[in-house]
Z-matrix of the N, CA and C atoms (Angstrom, degrees):
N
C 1 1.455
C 2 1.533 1 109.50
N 3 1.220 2 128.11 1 127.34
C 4 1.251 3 131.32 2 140.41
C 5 1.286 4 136.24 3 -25.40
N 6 1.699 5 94.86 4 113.94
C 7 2.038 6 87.79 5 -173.32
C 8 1.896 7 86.56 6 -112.49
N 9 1.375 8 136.97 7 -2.73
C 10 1.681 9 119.29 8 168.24
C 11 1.547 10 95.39 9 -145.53
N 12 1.655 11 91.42 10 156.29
C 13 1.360 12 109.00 11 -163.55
C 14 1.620 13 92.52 12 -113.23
N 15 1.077 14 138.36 13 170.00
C 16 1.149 15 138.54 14 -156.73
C 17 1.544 16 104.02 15 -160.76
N 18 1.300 17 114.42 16 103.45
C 19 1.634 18 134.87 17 167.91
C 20 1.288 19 105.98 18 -26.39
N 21 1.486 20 106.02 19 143.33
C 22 1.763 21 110.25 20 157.82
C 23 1.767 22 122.79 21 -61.01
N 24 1.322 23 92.97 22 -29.90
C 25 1.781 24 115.45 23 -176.81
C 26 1.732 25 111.22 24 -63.50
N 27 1.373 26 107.51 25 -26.12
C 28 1.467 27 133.29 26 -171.55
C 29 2.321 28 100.31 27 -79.72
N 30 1.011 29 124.11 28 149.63
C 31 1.520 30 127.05 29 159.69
C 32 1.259 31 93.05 30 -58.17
N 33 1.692 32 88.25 31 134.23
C 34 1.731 33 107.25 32 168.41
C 35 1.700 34 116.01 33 -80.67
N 36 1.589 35 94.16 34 -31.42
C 37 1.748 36 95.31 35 174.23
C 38 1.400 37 94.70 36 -128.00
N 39 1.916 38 88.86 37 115.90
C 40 1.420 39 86.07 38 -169.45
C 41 1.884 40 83.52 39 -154.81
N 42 1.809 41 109.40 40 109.27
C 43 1.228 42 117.10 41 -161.07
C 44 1.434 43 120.25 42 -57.61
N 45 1.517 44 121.19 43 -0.67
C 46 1.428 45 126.89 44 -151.28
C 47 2.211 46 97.55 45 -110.69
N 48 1.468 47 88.48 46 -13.68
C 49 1.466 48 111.04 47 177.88
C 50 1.465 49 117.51 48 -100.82
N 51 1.018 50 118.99 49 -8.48
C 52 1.896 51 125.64 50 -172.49
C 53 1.514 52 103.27 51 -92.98
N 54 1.758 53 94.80 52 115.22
C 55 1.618 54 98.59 53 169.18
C 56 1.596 55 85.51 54 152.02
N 57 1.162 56 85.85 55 159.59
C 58 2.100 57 104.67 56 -178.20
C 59 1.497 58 109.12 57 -52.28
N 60 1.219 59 115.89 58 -5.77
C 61 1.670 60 114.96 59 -155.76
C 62 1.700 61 86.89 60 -92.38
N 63 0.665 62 138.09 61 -29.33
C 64 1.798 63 162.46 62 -114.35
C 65 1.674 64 111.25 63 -136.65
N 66 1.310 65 116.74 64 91.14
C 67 1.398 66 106.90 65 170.73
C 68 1.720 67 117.71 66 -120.17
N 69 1.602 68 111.12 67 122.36
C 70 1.713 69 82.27 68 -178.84
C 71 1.208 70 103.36 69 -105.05
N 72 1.496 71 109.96 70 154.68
C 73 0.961 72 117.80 71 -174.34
C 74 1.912 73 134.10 72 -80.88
N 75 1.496 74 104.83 73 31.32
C 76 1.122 75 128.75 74 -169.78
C 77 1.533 76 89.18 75 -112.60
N 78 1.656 77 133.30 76 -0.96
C 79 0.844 78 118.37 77 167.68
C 80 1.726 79 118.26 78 -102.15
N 81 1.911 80 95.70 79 -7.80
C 82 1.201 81 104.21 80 -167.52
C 83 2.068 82 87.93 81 -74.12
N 84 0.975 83 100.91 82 -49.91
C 85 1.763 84 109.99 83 -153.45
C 86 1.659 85 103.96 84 -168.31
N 87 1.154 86 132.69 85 121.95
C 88 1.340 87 138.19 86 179.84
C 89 1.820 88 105.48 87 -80.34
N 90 1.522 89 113.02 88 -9.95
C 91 1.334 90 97.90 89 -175.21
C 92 1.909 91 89.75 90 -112.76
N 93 1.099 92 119.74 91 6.49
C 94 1.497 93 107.81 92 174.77
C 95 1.293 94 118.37 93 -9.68
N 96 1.362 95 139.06 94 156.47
C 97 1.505 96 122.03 95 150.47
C 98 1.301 97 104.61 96 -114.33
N 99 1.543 98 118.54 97 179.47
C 100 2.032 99 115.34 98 -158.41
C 101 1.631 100 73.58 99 -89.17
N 102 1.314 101 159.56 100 -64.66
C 103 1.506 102 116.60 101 -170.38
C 104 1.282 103 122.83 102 -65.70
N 105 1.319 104 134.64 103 -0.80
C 106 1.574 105 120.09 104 164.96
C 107 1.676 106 114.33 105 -87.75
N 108 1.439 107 95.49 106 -23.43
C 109 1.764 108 92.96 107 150.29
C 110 1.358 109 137.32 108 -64.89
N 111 1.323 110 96.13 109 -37.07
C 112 1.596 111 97.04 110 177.33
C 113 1.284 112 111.69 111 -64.66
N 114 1.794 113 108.06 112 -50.30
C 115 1.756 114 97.66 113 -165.92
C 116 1.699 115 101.26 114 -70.83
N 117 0.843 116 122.88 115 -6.25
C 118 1.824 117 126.05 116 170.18
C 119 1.120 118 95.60 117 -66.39
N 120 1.389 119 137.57 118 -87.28
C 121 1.404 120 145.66 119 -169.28
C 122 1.787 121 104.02 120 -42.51
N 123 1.426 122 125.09 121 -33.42
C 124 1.303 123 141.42 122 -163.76
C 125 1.311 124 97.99 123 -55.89
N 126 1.781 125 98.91 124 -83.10
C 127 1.081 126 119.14 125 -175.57
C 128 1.842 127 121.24 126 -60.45
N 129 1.042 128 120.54 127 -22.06
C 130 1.571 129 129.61 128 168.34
C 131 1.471 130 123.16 129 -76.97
N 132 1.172 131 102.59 130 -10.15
C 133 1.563 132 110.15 131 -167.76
C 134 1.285 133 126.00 132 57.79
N 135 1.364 134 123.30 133 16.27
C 136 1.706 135 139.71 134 165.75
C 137 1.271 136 113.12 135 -58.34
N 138 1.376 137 102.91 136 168.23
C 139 1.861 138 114.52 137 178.64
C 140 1.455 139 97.00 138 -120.07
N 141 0.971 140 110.49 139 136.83
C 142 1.994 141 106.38 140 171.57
C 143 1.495 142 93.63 141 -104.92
N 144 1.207 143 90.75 142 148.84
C 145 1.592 144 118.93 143 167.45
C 146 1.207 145 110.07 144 -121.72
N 147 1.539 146 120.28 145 122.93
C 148 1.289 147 122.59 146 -159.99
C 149 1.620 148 90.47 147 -159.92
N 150 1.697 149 116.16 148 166.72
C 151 1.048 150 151.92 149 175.97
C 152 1.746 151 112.62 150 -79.13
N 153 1.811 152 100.90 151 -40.40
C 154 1.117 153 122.34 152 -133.57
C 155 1.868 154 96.43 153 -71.12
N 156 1.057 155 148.83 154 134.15
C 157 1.509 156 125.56 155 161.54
C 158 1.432 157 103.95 156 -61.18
N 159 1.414 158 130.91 157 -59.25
C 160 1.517 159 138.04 158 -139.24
C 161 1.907 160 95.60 159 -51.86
N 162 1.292 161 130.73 160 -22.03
C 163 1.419 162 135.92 161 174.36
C 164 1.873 163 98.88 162 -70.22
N 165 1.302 164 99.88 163 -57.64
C 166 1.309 165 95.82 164 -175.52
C 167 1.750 166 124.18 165 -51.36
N 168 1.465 167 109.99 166 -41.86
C 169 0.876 168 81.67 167 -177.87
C 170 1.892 169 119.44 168 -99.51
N 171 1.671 170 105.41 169 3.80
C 172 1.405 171 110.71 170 142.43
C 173 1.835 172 130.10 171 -30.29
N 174 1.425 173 101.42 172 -37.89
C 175 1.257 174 88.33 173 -168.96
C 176 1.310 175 99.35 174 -111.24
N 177 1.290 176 121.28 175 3.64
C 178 2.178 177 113.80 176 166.21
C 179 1.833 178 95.32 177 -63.47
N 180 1.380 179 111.80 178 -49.38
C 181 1.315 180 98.78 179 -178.18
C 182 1.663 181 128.04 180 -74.31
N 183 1.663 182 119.10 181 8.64
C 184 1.132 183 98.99 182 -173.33
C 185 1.286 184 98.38 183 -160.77
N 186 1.831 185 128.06 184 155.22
C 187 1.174 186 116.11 185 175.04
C 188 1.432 187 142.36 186 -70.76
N 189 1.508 188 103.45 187 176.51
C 190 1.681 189 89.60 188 -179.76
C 191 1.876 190 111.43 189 -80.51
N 192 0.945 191 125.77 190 174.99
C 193 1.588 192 133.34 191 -23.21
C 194 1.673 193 108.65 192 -75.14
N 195 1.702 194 100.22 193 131.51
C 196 1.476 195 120.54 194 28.59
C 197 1.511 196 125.98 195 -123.04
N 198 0.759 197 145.38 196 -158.14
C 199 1.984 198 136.46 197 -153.61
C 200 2.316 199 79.76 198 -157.57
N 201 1.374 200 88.52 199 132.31
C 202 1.274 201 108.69 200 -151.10
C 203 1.687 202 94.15 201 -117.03
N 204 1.529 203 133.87 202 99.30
C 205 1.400 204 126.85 203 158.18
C 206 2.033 205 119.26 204 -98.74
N 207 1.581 206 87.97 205 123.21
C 208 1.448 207 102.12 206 -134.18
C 209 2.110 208 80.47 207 -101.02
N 210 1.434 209 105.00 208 110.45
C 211 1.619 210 90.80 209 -172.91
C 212 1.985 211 94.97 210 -81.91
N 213 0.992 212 115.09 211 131.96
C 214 1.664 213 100.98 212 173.45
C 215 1.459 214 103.70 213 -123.52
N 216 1.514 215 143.16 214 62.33
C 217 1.097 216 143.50 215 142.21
C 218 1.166 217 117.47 216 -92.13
N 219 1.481 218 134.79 217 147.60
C 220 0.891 219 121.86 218 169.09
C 221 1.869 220 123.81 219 -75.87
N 222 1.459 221 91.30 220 -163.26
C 223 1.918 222 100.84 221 -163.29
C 224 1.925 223 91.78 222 -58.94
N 225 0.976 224 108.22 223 142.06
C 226 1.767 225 131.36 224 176.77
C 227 1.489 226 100.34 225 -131.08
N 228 0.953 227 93.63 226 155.78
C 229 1.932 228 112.53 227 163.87
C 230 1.388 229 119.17 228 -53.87
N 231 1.348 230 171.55 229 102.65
C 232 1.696 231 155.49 230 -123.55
C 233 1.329 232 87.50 231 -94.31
N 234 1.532 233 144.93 232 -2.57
C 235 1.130 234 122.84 233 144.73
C 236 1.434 235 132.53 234 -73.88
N 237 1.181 236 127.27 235 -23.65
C 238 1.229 237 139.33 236 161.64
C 239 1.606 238 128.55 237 -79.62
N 240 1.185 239 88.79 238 -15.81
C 241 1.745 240 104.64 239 177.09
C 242 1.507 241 96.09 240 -80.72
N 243 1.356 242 112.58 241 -54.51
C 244 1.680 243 117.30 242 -165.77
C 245 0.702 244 93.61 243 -57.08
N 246 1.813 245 143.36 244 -57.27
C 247 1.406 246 135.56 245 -158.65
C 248 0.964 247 94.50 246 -49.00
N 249 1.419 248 127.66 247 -69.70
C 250 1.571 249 124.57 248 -133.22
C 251 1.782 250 89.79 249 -81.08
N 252 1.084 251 133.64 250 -37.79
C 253 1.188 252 92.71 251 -178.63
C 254 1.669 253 135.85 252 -105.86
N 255 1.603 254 83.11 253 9.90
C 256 2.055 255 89.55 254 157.76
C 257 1.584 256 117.67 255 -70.55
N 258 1.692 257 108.51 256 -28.50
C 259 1.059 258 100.13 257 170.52
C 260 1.560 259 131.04 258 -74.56
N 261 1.267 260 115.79 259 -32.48
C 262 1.586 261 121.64 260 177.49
C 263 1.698 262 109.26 261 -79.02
N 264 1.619 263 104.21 262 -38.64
C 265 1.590 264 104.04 263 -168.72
C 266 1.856 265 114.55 264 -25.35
N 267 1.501 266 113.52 265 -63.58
C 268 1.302 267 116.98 266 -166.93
C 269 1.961 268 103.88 267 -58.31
N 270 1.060 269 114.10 268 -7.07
C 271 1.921 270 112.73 269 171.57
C 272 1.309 271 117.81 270 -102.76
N 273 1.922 272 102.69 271 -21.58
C 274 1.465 273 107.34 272 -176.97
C 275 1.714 274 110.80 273 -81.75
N 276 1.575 275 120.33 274 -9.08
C 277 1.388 276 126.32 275 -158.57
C 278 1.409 277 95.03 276 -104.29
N 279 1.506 278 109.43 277 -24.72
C 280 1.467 279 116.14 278 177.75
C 281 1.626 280 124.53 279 -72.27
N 282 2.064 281 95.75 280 -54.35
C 283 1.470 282 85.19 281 163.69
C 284 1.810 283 120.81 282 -70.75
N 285 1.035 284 96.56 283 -4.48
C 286 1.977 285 101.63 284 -177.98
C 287 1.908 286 92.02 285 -61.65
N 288 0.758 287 125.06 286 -51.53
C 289 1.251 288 136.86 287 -168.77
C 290 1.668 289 125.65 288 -43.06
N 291 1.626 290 84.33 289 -52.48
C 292 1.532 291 110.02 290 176.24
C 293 1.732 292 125.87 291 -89.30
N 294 1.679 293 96.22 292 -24.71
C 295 1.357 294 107.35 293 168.92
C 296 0.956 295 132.20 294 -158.90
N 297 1.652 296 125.01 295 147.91
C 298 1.278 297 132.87 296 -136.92
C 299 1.889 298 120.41 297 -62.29
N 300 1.442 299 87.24 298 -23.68
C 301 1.746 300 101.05 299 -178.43
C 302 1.267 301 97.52 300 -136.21
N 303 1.990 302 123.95 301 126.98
C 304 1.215 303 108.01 302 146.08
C 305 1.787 304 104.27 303 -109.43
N 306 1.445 305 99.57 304 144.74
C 307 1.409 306 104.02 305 173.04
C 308 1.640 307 105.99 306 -100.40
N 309 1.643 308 120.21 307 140.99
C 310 1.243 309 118.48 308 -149.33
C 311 1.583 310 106.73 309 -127.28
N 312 1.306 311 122.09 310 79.94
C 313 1.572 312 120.42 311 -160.11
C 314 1.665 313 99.22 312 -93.59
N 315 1.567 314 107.09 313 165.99
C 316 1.476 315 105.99 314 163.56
C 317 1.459 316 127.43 315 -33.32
N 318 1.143 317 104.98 316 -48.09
C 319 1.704 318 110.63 317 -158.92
C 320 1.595 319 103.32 318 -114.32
N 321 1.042 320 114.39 319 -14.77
C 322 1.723 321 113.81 320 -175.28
C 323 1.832 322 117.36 321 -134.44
N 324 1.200 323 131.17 322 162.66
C 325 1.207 324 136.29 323 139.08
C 326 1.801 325 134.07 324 -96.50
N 327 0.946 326 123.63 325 149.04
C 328 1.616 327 118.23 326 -173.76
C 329 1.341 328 103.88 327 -136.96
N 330 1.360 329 120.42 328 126.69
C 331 1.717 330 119.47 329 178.63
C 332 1.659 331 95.72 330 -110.05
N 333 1.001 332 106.13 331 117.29
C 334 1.628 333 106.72 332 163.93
C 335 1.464 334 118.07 333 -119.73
N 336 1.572 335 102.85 334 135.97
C 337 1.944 336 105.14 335 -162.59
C 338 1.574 337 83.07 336 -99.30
């Protein structure tokens, strides 16, 4: 089962995302809209990982599920993207855990409940 859902805005083949844990949602429907994602993610108990803000600030107003990791760097090279986030992933899944939004910048992480 899927525990994160993964934005259209996000790489579709993107090695740090491959495995059952991992669903993108370009497999659910390419025309999804961000509330038929949410109640997907809602009802599944998933975290989306998305680009998108309009999730982010969906979930300041409301509880989890679903728990929202919000990448906010901009466009990088997918080699530089991967780096940075193979390296943070194992802290970003951790604060995902503890709080409802992590926002995921170059140089920092932010958990906000």
């Amino acid at each position: 089962m899927a525990a994160f859902l993964v934005d259209v805005n996000l790489p579709y083949r993107f090695g740090l995302w491959a495995g059952p844990e991992y669903l993108h949602v370009k497999n659910l429907g390419e025309t999804w809209t961000d509330s038929q994602i949410w109640q997907y993610a809602q009802a599944q108990g998933v975290t989306i990982i998305s680009k998108d803000a309009d999730f982010s600030e969906r979930i300041l107003l409301h509880e989890p599920p679903p728990r929202v990791i919000h990448i906010r760097f901009g466009n990088l090279k997918m080699r530089d993207f991967h780096q940075i986030l193979s390296t943070l992933w194992p802290d970003i899944c951790e604060l995902s855990r503890q709080y409802k939004l992590v926002q995921v910048y170059q140089d920092r992480l932010e958990g906000i409940d």
